[in-house]
N, C-alpha and C positions, 0 to 999 in steps of 0.2 A: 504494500500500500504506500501512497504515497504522504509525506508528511502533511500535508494540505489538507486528504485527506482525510487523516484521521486527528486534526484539529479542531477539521470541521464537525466530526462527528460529536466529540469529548466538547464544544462550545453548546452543543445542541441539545447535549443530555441534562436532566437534573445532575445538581452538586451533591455528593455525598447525601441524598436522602431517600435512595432506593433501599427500601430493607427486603431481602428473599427470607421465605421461613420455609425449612426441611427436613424432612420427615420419614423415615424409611419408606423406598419405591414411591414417593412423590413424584418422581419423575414418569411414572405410569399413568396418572391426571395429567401432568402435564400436558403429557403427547395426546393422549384419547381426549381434553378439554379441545384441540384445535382438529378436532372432525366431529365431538358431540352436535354443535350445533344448535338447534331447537328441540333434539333427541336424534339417537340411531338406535337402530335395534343391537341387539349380539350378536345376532347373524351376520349383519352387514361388517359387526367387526370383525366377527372370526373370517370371514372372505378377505380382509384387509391386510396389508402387511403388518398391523399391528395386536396379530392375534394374536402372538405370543404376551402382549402384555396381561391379558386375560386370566394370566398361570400366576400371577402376581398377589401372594395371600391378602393384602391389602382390598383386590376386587373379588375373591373367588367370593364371598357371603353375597357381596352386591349382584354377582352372576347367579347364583342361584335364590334368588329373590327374583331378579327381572324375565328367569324362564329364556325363551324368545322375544321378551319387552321389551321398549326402547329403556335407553339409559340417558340421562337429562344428565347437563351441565353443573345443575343443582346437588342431583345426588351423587356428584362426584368431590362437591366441595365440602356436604356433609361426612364424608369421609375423613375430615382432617381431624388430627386428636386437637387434647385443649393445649398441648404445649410443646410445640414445637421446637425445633432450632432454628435461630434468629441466626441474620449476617446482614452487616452491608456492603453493596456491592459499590465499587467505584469502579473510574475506569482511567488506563494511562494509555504511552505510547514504549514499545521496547526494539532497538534496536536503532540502522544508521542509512542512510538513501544509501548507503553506498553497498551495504550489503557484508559486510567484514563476518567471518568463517565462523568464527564466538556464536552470532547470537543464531544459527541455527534455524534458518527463516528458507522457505522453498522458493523465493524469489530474490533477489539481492535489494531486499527494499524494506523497511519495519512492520512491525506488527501492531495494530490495535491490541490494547491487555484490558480483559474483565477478571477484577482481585475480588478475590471471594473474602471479605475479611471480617475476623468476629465479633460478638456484639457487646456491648458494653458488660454483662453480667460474664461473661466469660474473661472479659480485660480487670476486673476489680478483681475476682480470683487471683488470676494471671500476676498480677500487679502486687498483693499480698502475698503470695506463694513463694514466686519464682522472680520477678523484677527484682534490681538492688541497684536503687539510688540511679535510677536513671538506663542501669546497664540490662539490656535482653539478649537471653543467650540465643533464642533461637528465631533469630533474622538473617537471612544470607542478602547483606547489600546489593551486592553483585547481581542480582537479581530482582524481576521485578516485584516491587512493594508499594502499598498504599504511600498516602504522605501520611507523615508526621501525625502521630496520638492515634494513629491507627494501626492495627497488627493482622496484618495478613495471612489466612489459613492456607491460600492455595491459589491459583491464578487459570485462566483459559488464554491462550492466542489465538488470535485471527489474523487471516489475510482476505479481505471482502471486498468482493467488485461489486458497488452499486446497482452498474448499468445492467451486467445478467441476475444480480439480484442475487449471486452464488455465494460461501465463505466457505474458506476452508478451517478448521480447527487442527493449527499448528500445534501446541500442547495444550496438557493438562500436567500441572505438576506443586508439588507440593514441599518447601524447603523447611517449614515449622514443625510438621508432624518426624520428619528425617531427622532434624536437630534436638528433636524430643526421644525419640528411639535412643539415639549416639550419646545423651545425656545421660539418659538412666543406663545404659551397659556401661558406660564409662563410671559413674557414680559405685555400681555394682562392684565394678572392680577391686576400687578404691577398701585402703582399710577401715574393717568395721566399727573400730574405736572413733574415730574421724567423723562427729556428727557434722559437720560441715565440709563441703569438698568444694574446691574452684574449678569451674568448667571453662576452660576457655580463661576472662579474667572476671568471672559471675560466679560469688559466691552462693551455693544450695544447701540447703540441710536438706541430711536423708529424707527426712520427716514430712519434710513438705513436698520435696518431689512426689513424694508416694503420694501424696493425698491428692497434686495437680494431677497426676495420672488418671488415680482411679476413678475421683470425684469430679475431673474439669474436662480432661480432652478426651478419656475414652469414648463416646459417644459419636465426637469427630474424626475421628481415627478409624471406626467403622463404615461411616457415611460420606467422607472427603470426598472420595470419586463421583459419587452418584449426585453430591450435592453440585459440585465445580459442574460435571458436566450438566445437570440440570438446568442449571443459572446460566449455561452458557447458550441452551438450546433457547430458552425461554428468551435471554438477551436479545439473540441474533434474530427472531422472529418477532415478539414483540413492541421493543426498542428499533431496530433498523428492518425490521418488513422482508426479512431474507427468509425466504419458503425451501431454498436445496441447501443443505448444510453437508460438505464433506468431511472425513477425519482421515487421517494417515493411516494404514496399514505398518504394522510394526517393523519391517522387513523395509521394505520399500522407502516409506518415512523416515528412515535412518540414513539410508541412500542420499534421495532429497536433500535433507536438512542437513548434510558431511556431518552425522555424529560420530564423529571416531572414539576408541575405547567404549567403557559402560555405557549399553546403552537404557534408556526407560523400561521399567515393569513393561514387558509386553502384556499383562493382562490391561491393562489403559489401551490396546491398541488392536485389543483382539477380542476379549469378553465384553470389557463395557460397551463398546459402541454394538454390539451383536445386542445384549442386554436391554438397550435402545431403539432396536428396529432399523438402527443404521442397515442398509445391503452393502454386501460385495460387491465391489463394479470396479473393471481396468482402462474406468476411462475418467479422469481426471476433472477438476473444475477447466470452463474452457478460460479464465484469465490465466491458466497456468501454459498453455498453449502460446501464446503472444509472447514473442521472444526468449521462448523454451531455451533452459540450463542444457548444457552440455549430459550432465548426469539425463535429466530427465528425456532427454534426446535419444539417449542410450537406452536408457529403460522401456521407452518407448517401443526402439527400434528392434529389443531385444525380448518384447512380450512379458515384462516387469513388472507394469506397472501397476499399481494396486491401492484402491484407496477403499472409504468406506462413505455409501449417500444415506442420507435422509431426506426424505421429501417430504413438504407438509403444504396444509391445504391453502 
């Protein structure tokens, strides 16, 4: 994308006052909210590519209630418990026109970033627990982050062409829940005398680590993926009107993107988007066609290529 354009997008949106709330397989209403309609029946969805969401214990009660009935928009939102997970979602710019090998973008141009970041009752913990005097152990700079007073759980990229209305979802990736794992086996380590240990240069008591764990972010550490991508399907269709959404295929996506060495969980690039209703398809968004990478040239040429679509209504 070009920087232009994704100024223009981030001038257009609300300032930090989008809050997403989620919920195990929310993302299941999500996607079945934008074909309910006025109602459909279950028939019409199981003929749909979204009849795998139907397997989803969240709807199976609602399925066998409505028989062959239609299913309303309403009795989908009555599904929601009383208390969800709250986030607000901001939005930035990650990378450089020029395209530099680092940031990992399938076209040499930056990415729009949707930061999935958490809500205030998760930051007063956070901030009691785990912060000391300003210092947080688990932010990677380097990386995209909200601004300032906010603490980001996990982040989506795009690359979106307006004019076909297409995006592709360049990551999903999550640098807080990673620094939380490496915190406690590193703490573990540590001797057990040692109620305080320094992580980095943040000091933790045992005591409290355990209790962020088990009482603060287990929850989001079950749900990060399903949430990030959620918020990002939701984004790109009702913020900017984009109906075909691609994802990388794990294989392929690495290609693209020159990730050398470690690459991503391929469950992020094989299960979730499957999980999703994304299809398998080897044919690419067509902004990625216009002035095609040498790589992608090749992959092309070489019957490679592999990505993953959604289409919505």
């Amino acid at each position: 994308m070009k920087d232009q354009l994704i100024n223009d997008i981030i001038t257009a949106l609300p300032k930090d006052r989008t809050l997403y709330y989620y919920f195990k397989d929310r993302y299941a209403l999500t996607l079945l909210s934008s074909v309910v309609g006025e109602g459909i029946t279950v028939r019409a969805i199981k003929q749909s590519h979204f009849a795998p969401l139907l397997d989803r214990p969240l709807l199976k009660q609602l399925i066998a209630k409505a028989g062959n009935g239609q299913i309303t928009y309403q009795d989908l939102v009555n599904l929601w418990p009383i208390d969800p997970l709250c986030y607000r979602l901001t939005v930035g710019k990650w990378g450089l026109e020029r395209g530099d090998y680092w940031q990992q973008t399938t076209r040499p141009e930056p990415n729009l970033v949707l930061h999935l970041n958490f809500s205030n009752q998760h930051d007063q913990a956070y901030k009691s627990l785990i912060e000391n005097k300003g210092l947080k152990p688990f932010i990677y700079r380097d990386h995209p982050n909200a601004r300032a007073g906010l603490n980001t759980l996990s982040w989506a990229r795009f690359d979106v062409d307006v004019q076909s209305g297409q995006a592709l979802i360049e990551e999903l990736q999550t640098d807080w829940l990673r620094y939380v794992k490496w915190c406690t086996a590193y703490v573990e380590r540590q001797d057990e005398a040692e109620e305080e240990v320094k992580f980095g240069s943040v000091p933790i008591r045992r005591s409290d680590l355990r209790r962020y764990v088990s009482e603060v972010i287990t929850p989001h550490i079950k749900l990060w993926d399903q949430a990030t991508l959620s918020a990002a399907v939701w984004f790109l269709r009702a913020e900017l009107n984009i109906k075909t959404i691609y994802m990388h295929e794990a294989d392929c996506g690495a290609k693209l993107k020159q990730i050398v060495g470690k690459t991503p969980p391929r469950s992020l690039y094989t299960d979730l988007p499957k999980k999703f209703c994304f299809q398998p398809v080897t044919v690419g968004p067509e902004f990625l066609y216009k002035k095609a990478s040498r790589t992608f040239r090749r992959l092309k040429k070489t019957k490679e290529l592999r990505f993953w679509r959604l289409d919505l209504p």
